[in-house]
Backbone as CSV, one residue per row, in Angstrom:
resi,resn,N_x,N_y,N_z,CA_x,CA_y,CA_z,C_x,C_y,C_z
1,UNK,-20.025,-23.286,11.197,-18.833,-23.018,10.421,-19.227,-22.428,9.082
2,UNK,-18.424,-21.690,8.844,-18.601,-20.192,7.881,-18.404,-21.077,6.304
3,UNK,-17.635,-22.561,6.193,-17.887,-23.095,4.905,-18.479,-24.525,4.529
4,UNK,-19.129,-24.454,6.138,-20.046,-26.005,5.663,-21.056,-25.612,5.355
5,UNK,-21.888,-26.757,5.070,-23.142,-27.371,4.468,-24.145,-28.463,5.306
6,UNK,-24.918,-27.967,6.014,-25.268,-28.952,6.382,-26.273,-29.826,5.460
7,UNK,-25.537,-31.391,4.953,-26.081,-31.837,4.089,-26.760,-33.352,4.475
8,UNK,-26.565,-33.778,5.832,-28.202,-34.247,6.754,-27.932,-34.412,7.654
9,UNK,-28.718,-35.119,8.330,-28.692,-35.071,9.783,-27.271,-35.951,10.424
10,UNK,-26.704,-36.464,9.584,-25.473,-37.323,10.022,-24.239,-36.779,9.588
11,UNK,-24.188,-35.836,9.036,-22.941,-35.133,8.460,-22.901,-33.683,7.806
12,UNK,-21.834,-32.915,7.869,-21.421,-31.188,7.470,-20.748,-31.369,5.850
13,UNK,-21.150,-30.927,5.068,-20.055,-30.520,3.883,-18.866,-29.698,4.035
14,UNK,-18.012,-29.818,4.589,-17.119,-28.472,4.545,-16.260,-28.193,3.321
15,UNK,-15.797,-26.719,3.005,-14.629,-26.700,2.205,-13.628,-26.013,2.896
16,UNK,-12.524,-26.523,2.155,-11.496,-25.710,2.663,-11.448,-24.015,2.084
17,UNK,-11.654,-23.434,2.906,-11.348,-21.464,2.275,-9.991,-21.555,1.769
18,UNK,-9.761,-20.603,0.463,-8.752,-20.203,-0.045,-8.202,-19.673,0.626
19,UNK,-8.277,-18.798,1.709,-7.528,-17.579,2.473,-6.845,-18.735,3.356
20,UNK,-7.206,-20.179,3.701,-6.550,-20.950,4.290,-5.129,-21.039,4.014
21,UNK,-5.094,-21.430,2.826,-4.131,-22.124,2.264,-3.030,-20.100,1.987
22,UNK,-3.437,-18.985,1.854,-2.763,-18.200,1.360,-2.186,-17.785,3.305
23,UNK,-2.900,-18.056,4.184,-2.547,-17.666,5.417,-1.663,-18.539,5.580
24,UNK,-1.754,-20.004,5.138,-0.606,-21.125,5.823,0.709,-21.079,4.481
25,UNK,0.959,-20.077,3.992,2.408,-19.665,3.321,2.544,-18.714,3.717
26,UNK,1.682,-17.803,4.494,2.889,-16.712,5.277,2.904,-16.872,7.045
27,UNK,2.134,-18.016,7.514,2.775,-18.318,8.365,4.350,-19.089,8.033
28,UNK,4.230,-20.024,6.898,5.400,-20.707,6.405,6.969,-19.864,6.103
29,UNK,6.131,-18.513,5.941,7.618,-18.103,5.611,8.032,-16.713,6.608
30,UNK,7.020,-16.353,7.670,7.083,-15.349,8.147,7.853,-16.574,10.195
31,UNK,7.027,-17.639,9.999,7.546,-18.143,11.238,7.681,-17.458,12.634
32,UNK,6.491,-16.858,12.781,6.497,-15.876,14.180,4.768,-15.790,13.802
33,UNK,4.784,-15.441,15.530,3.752,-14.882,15.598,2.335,-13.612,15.732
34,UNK,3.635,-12.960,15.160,3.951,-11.365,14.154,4.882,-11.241,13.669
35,UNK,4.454,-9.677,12.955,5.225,-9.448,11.568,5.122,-7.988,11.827
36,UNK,6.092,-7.276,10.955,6.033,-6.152,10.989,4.947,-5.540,9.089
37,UNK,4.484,-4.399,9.725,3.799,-4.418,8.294,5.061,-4.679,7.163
38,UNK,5.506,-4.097,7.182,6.681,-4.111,5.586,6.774,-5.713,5.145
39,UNK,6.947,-6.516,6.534,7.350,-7.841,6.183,5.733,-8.499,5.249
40,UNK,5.465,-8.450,6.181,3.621,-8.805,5.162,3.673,-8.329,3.836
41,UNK,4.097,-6.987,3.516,3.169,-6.162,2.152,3.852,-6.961,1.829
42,UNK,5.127,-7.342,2.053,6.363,-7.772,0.807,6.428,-9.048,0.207
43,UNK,5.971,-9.904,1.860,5.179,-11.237,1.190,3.936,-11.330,0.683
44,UNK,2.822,-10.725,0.859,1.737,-10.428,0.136,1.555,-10.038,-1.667
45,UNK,2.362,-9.500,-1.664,2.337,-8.825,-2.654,3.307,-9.561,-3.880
46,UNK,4.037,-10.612,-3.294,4.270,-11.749,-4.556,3.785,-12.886,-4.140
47,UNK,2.844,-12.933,-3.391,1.791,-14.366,-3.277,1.022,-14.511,-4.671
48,UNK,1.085,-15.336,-4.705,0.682,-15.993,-5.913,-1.452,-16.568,-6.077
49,UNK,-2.133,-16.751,-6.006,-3.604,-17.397,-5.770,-3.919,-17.918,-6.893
50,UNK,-5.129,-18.693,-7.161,-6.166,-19.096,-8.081,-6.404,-17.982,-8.560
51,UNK,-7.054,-16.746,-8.159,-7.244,-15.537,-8.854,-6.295,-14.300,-8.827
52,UNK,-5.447,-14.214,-8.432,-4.372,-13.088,-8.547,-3.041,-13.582,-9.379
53,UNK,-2.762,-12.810,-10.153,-1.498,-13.349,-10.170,-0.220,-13.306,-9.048
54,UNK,0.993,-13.376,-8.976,1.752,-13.217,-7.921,2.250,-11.674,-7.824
55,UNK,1.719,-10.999,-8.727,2.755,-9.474,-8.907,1.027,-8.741,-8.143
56,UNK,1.219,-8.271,-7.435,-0.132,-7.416,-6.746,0.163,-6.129,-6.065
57,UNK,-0.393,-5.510,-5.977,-0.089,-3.860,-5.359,-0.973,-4.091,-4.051
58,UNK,-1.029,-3.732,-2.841,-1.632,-3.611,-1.884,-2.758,-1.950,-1.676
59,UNK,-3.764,-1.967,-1.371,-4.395,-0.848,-1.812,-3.966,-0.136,-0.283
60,UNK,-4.459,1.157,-0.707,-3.513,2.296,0.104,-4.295,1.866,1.427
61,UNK,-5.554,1.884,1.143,-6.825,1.339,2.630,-6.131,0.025,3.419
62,UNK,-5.495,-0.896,2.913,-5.152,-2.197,3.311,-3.574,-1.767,4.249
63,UNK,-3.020,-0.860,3.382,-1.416,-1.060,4.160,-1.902,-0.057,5.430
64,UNK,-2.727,1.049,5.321,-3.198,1.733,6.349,-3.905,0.852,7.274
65,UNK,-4.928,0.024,7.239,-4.874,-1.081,8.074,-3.994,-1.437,8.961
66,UNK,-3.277,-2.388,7.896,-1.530,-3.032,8.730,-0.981,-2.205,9.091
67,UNK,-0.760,-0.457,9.058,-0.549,-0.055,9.627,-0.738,0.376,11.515
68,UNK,-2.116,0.819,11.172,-3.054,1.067,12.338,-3.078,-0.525,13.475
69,UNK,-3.092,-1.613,13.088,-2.966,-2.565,14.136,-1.452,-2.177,14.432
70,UNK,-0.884,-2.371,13.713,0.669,-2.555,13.889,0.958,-1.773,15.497
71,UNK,0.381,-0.382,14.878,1.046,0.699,15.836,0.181,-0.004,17.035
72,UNK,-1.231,-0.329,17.472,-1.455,-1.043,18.448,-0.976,-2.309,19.064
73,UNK,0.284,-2.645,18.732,1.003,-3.843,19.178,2.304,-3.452,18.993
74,UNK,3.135,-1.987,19.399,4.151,-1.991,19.507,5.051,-2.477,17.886
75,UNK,4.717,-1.748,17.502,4.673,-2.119,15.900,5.131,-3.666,15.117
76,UNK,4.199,-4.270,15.772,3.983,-5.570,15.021,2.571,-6.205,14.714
77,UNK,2.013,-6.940,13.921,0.924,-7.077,13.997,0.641,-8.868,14.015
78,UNK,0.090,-8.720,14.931,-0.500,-9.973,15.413,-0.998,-11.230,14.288
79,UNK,-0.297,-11.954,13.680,-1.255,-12.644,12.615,-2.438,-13.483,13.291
80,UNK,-2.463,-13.920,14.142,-3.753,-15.018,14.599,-4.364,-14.268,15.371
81,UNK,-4.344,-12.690,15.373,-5.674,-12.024,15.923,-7.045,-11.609,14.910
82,UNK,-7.684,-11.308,15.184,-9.162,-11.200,14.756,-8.844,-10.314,13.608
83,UNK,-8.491,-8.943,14.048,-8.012,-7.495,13.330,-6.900,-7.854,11.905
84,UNK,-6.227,-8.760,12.417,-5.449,-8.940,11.256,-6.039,-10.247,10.019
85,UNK,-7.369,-10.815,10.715,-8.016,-11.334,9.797,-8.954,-11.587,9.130
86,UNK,-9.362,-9.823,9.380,-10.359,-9.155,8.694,-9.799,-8.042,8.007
C-alpha cells in the first residue's frame, strides 16, 4: 500500500491520502457512478483542500482529460475507474 510504513514485523503505519477524503465529497455530492465532465469541473473547482483554496481553475490539460475518457464511456466518466484516477 502506496501510504504505509512498514514499521515492524507486527504492524503497517498507514495514512489516510488527502485525495481520499477530496474523492469521498464528490462521490457525496455527485451520487452515481459517473458524471458528466461539466458536472466534475463544477464540483472540482469549488472544492475546498488543506492546500487549495475553494475558488480553482481546472488546467486546460485536465478538462481535456475528462474530456477524452468521457467521450470513451458514452460521455460520462467513470469515477472508480483507473483513468479517472490518475
Amino acid at each position: 500500500q502506496a501510504n504505509c510504513f512498514n514499521v515492524s514485523s507486527f504492524y503497517d503505519l498507514c495514512c489516510i491520502s488527502p485525495c481520499e477524503d477530496l474523492f469521498g465529497h464528490l462521490e457525496g455530492k455527485i451520487q452515481a457512478p459517473h458524471a458528466t465532465p461539466e458536472d466534475i469541473i463544477s464540483l472540482v473547482s469549488v472544492l475546498p483542500s488543506a492546500h487549495v483554496p475553494g475558488s480553482r481553475t481546472l488546467s486546460a490539460t485536465l478538462v481535456a482529460k475528462l474530456n477524452e475518457v468521457a467521450e470513451q464511456h458514452e460521455g460520462q466518466v467513470p469515477l472508480h475507474a483507473r483513468m479517472f484516477a490518475q
